[in-house]
C-alpha positions as CSV (number, residue, x, y, z in Angstrom):
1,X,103.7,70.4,93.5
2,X,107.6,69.4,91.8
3,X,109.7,71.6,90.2
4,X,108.2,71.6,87.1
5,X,104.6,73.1,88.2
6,X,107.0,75.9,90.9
7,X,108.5,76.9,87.5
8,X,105.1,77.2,85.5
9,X,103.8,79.6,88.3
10,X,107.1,81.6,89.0
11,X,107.1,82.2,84.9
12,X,103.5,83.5,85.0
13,X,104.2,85.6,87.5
14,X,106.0,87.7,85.1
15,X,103.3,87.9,82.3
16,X,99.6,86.4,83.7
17,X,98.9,86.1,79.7
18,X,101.7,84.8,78.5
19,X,100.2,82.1,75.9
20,X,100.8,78.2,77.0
21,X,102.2,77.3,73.3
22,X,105.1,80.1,74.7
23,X,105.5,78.1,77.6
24,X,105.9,74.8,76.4
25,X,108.7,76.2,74.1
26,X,110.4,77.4,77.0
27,X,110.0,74.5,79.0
28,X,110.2,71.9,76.4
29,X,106.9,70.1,77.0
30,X,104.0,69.5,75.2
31,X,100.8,72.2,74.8
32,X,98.8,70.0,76.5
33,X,101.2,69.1,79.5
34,X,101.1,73.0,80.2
35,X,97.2,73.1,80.2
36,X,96.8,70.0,81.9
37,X,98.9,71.4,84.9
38,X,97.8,74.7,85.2
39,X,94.2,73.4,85.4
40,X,95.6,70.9,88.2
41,X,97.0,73.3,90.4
42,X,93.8,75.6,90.2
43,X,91.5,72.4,91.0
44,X,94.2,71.9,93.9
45,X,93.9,75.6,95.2
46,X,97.5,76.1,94.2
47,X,96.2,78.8,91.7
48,X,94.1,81.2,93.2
49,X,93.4,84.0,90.1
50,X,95.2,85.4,87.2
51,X,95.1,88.9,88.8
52,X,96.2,92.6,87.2
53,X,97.4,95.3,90.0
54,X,99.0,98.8,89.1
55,X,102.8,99.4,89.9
56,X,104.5,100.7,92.6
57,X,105.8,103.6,91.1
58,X,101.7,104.4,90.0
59,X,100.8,104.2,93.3
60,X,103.9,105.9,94.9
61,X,104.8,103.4,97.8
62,X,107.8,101.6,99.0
63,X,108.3,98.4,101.1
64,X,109.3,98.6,104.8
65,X,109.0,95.3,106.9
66,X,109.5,94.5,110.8
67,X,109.0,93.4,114.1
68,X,106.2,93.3,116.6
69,X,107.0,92.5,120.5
70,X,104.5,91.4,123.0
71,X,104.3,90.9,126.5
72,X,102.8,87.3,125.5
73,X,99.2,88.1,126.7
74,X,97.7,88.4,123.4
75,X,95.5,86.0,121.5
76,X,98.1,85.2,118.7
77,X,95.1,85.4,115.9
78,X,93.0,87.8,116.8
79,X,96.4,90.0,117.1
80,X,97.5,89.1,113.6
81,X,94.0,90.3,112.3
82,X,94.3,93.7,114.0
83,X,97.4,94.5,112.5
84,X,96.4,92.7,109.2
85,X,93.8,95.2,108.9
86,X,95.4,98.3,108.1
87,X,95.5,98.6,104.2
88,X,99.1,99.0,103.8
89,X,100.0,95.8,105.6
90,X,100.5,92.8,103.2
91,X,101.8,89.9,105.2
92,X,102.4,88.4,108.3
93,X,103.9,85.6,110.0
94,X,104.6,84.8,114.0
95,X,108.3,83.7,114.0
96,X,109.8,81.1,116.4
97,X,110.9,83.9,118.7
98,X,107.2,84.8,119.6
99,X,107.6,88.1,117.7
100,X,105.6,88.9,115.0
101,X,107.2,89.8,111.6
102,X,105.3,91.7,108.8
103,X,105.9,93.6,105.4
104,X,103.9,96.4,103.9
105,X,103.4,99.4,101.5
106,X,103.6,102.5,102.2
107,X,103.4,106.2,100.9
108,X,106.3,108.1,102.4
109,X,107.1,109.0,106.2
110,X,103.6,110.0,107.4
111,X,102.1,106.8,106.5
112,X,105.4,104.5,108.1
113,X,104.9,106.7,111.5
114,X,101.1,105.7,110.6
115,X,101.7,102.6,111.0
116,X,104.5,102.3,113.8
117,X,102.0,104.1,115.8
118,X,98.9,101.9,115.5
119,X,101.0,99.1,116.0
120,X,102.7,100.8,119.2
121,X,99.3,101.3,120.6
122,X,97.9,97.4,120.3
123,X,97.4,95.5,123.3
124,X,100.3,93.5,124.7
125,X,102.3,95.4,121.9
126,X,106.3,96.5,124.0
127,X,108.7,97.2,121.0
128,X,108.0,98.0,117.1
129,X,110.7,97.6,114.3
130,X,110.3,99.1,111.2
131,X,112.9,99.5,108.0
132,X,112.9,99.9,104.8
133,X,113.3,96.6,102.7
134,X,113.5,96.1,98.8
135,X,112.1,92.7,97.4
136,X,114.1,90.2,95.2
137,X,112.6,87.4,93.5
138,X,115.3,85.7,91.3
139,X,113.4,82.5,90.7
140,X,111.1,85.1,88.6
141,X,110.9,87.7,85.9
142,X,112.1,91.0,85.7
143,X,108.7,91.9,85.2
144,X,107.4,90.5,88.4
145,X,105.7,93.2,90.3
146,X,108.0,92.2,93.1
147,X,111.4,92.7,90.5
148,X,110.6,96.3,89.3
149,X,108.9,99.7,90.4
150,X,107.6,99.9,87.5
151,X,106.9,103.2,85.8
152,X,103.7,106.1,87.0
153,X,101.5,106.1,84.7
154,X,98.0,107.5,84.1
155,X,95.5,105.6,82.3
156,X,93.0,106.7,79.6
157,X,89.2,105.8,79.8
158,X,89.6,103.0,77.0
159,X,92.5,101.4,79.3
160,X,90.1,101.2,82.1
161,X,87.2,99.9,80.2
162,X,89.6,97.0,79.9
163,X,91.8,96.8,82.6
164,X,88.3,96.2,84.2
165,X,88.0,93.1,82.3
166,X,90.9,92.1,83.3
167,X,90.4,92.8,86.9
168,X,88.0,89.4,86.9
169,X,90.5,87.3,84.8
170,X,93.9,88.2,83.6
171,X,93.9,86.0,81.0
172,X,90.7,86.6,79.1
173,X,91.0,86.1,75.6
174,X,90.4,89.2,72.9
175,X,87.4,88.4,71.6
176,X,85.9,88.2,75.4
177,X,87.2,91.3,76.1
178,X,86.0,92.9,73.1
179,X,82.6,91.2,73.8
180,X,82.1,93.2,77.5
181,X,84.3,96.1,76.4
182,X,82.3,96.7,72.9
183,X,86.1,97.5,71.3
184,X,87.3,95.8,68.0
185,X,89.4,93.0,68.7
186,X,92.4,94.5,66.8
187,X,91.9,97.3,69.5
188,X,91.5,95.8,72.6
189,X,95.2,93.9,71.4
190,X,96.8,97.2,71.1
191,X,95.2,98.8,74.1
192,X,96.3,95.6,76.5
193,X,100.2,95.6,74.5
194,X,100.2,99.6,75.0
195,X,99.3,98.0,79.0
196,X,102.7,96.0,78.8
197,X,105.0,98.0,77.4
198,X,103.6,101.3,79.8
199,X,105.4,99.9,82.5
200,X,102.2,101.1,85.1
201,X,100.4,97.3,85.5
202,X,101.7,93.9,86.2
203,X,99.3,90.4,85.0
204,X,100.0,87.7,87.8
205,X,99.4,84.4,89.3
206,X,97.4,84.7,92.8
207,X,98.6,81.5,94.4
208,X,98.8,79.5,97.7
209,X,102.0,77.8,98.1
210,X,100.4,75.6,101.1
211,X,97.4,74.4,99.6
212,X,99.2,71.0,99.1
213,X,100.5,70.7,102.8
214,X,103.6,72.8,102.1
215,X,105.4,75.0,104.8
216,X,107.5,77.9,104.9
217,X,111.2,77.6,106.2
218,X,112.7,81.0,107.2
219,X,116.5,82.0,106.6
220,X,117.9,85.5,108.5
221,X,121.0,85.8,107.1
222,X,123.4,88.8,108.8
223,X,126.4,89.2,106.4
224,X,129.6,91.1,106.1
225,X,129.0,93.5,103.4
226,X,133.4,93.6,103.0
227,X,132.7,90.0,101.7
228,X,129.7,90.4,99.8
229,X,126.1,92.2,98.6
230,X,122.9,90.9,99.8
231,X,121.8,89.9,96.2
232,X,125.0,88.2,95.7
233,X,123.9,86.6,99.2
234,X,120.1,85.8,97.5
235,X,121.3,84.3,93.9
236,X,123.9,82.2,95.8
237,X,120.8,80.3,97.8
238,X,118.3,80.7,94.9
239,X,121.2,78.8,92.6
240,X,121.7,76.2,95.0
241,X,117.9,75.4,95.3
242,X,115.6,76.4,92.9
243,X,113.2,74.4,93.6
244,X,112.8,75.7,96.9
245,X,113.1,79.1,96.7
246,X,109.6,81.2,97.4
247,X,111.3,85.0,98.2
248,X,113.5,87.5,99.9
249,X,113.8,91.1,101.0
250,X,117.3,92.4,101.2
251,X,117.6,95.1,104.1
252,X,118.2,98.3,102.4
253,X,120.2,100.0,105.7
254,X,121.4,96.8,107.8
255,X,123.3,93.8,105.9
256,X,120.7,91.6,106.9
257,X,118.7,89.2,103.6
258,X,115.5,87.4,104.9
259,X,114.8,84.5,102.8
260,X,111.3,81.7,102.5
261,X,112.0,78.4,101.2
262,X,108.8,75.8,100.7
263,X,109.7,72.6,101.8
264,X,107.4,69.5,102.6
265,X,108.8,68.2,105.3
266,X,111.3,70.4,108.5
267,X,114.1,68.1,107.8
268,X,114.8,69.8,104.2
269,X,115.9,73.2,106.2
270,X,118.5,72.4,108.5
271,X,121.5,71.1,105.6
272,X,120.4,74.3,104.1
273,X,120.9,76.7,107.4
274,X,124.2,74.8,108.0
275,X,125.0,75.4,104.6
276,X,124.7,78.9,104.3
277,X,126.3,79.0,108.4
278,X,129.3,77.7,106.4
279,X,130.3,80.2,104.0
280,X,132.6,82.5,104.3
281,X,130.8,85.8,104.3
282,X,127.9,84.5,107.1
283,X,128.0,86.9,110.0
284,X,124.7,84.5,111.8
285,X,121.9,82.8,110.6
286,X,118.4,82.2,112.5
287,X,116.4,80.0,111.0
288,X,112.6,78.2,111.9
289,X,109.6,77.3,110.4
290,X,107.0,80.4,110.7
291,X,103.5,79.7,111.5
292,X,100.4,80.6,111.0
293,X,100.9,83.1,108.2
294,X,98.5,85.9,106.7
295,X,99.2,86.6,103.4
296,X,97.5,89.4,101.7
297,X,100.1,90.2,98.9
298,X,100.1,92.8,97.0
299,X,96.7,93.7,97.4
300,X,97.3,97.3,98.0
301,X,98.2,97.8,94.5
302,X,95.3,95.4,93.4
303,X,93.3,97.8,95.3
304,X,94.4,101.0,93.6
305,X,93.4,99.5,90.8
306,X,89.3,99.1,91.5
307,X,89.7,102.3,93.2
308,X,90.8,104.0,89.7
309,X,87.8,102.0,88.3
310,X,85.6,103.1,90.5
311,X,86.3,106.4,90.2
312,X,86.0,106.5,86.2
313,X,82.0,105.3,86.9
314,X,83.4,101.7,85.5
């Protein structure tokens, strides 16, 4: 995967339906150079699904993220499963400290003490962190579910009837949605635009940044918050290597920034840690290459979604 293909996926990230003659203008390539290497990555299981999910604000959560101590008796898998399980969580990784980090969504305090507290109970389980944590993404759109809450919004039946539709492909064309939906197509284009501009769903790209052999290399990054923000902190790295840059969550009550870089090979992290060790608002830096991962995304608000569905008898 080179620059080029990162930068088709981060841009469709923002708009799942966003037409490929649009993206060869922005890129400067050809039509066909577009089609060719979106159909390349999805033979190469780069590109899962075009997927549709709701946004936070319509499903009311917020992001914490933290820690999980063990006394090292547990089987590492079976340990990620268990706390992969619980609906909120949405990704996991073992870091190079033997603890065990992980992000979710969740719906005010009942549901974080929810969760602290099944976690807390799990065998071999001695300390849980939790805090709250906003995501930055600066290598994608603004409307990237993980860029904006979004607005609440409540959908009428006709919006379900095709957000249903687009449930199974994001980027089915008018005239097959207005085949399964039985709408006009002039209808089922201001229905989906009416979608957009509502501010309540987000069209996406479903990938797997390690199909290809790819790894994930992990910047902590404590900072002195006289010196600078943790955005600043973020666009700084994200300038320096575009290429590289997969996410980061910016601690919303600790001046702490967690960032994932994909490299192909461990000798591409190290520069970069010493790098950032270097400048002059760097409090400490850990940095290692986290493995195995479990990566649900955001498939809570996915979920939402076919539970709305579901519940309109669609």
């Amino acid at each position: 995967m080179d620059p080029l293909d990162w930068a088709l996926i981060c841009e469709l990230c923002g708009n799942a339906r966003m037409p490929y003659k649009e993206l060869a203008q922005k890129f400067n390539i050809s039509d066909n150079t577009v089609k060719n290497r979106i159909n390349r990555l999805r033979e190469q299981g780069v590109i899962k699904k075009f997927g549709i999910c709701v946004s936070f604000e319509t499903l009311g959560v917020e992001m914490v993220s933290g820690f999980v101590t063990t006394d090292g008796s547990e089987n590492v898998i079976e340990l990620m499963k268990q706390i992969a399980s619980q609906p909120m969580v949405c990704d996991i990784c073992r870091n190079a400290d033997r603890r065990y980090e992980y992000w979710a969504m969740v719906k005010g305090a009942s549901e974080t003490l929810g969760l602290e507290g099944f976690l807390s109970e799990l065998d071999g389980v001695t300390n849980v962190e939790i805090q709250p944590v906003v995501t930055f993404y600066p290598n994608k759109p603004p409307t990237w579910v993980g860029n904006t809450r979004g607005k609440r919004v409540t959908f009428s039946r006709d919006q379900l009837h095709v957000l249903r539709s687009l449930t199974i492909d994001s980027r089915l064309s008018i005239s097959q949605i207005a085949r399964q939906t039985g709408f006009t197509p002039r209808r089922v284009r201001r229905i989906i635009l009416d979608l957009q501009e509502g501010g309540g769903i987000h069209t996406y790209v479903l990938y797997d940044p390690f199909a290809l052999g790819n790894m994930e290399y992990r910047l902590r990054i404590s900072y002195d918050k006289a010196k600078t923000t943790g955005q600043d902190v973020v666009m700084d790295l994200h300038e320096k290597h575009p290429e590289l840059f997969w996410w980061s969550t910016i601690t919303t009550n600790n001046p702490i920034v967690d960032v994932g870089l994909i490299i192909d090979s461990p000798g591409k992290g190290p520069p970069i840690a010493a790098e950032i060790k270097a400048a002059a608002y760097t409090e400490s830096v850990e940095d290692f290459v986290s493995y195995p991962r479990v990566v649900h995304g955001i498939n809570r608000l996915n979920t939402h979604l076919l539970e709305l569905l579901k519940e309109a008898g669609l």
